[in-house]
C-alpha positions in Angstrom: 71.7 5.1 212.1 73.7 4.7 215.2 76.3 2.1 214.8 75.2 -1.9 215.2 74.3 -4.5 213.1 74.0 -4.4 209.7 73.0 -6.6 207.2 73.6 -5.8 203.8 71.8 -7.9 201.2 73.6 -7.6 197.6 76.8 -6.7 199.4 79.0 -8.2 196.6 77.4 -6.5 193.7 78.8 -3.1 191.9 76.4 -0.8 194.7 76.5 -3.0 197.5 80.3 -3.7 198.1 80.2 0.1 198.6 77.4 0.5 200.8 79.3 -2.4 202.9 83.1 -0.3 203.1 80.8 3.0 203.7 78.6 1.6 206.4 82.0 -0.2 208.0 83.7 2.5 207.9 81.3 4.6 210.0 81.5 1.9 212.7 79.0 -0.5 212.5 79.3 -4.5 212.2 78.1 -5.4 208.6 76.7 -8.9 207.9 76.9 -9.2 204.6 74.5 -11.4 202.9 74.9 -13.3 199.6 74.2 -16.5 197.8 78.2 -16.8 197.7 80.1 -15.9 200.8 82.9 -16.8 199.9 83.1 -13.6 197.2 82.3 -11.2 200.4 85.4 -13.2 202.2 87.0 -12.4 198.9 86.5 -9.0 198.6 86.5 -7.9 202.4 88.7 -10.3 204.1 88.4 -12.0 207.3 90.4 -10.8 209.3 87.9 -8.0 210.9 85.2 -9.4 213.5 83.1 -6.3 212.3 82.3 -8.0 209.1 80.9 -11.2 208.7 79.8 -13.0 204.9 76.6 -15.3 205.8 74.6 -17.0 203.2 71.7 -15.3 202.4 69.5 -15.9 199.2 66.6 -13.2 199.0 65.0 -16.3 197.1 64.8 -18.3 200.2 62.6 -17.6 203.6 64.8 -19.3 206.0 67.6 -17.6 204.4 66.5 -14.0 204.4 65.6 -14.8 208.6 68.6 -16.3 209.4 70.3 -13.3 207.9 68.1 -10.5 209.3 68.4 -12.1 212.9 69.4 -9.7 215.4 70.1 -6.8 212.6 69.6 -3.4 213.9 69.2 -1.9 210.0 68.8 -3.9 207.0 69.8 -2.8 203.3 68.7 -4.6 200.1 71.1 -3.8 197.3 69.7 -6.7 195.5 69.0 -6.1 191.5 68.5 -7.9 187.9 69.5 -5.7 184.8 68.9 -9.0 182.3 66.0 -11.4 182.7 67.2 -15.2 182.1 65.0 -17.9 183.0 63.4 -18.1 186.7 64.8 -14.7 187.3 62.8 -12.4 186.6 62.3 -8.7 187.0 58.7 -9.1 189.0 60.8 -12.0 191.0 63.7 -10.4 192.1 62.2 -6.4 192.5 59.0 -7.3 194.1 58.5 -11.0 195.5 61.8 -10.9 196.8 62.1 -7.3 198.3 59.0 -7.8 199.7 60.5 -11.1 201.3 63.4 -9.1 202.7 61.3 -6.3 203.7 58.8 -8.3 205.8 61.1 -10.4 207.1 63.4 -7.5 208.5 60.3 -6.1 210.4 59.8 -9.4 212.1 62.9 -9.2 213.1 62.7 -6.2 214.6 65.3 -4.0 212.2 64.5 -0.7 213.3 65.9 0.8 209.8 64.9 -0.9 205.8 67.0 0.5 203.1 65.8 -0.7 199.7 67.6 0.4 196.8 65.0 0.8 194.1 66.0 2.5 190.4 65.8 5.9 188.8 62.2 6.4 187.1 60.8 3.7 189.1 56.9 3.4 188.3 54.3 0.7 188.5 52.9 2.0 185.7 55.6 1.9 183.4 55.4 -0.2 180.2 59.4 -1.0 180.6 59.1 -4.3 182.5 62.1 -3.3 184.4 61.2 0.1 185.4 57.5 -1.1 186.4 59.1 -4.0 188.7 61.0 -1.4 189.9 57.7 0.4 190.9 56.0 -2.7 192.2 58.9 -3.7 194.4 58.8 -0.1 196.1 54.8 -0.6 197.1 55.4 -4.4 198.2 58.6 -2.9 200.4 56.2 0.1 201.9 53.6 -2.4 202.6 55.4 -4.8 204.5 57.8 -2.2 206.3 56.1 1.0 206.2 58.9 3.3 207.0 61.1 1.9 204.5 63.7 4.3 203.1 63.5 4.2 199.1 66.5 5.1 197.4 66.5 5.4 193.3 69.7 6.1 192.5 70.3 6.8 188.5 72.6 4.9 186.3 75.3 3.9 187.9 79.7 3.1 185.9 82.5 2.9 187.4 85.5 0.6 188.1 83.5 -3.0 188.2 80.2 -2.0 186.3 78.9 -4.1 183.6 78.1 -1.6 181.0 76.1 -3.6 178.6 73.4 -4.9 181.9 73.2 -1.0 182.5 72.9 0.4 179.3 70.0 -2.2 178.5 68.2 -1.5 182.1 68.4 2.5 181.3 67.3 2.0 177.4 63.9 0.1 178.3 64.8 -2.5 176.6 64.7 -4.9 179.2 
């Protein structure tokens, strides 16, 4: 992807805060999209008119547009390890990529990243790994050259272990 705009959703999270410093750092202007700003401000400063924290709620139409607008590539980092009550796995990995994903097309993002998960399967009996699955056909549907990435379990400095253990066990 040659350097433009950006727009990273789930920028704050464990993956996405390091798809936003990788993707900076190779010269392009990151918008990065979350339901709290202020915790990209937090983490990435202000200072830096390449990166700019916009609110963005993959639950929310007008949101996911206003955040797309005039983005060249579009990632969606977004993910649920636990289920607690209106968010759910189907929610989050399928209605909600699928908003992202459509609504990046419209606007004319040349490039979709969605970050999916290791095993990913429609056909899985793990409701997580099955969303998983689901949210990769809704993404191809609505943005047909869509890159799928299914990166495996992911630790490190920041992870919550017990979301990942539960999300690789099948118990969620």
């Amino acid at each position: 992807m040659s350097p433009g705009i950006v727009t990273v959703f789930g920028g704050t999270g464990f993956l996405g805060r390091r798809i936003v410093r990788h993707l900076h750092e190779a010269g392009h202007a990151v918008r990065v999209a979350s339901r709290h700003p202020e915790r990209a401000r937090e983490l990435f400063g202000g200072g830096d008119g390449r990166l700019e924290a916009v609110g963005g709620d993959v639950h929310d139409e007008r949101s996911v547009a206003a955040a797309v607008a005039g983005a060249d590539g579009v990632v969606n980092a977004v993910s649920l390890y636990v289920e607690h009550g209106q968010e759910t796995f189907h929610r989050v990995h399928v209605e909600c990529a699928q908003r992202v994903a459509a609504l990046a097309r419209v606007a004319g993002a040349t490039r979709l990243l969605h970050v999916s998960g290791v095993g990913a399967d429609a056909g899985a009996r793990s409701a997580y790994i099955r969303s998983r699955g689901e949210g990769e056909a809704a993404v191809r549907a609505a943005f047909p050259t869509a890159i799928l990435l299914r990166p495996a379990v992911m630790f490190g400095r920041g992870a919550t272990m017990r979301a990942a253990t539960e999300a690789s066990s099948g118990k969620t």
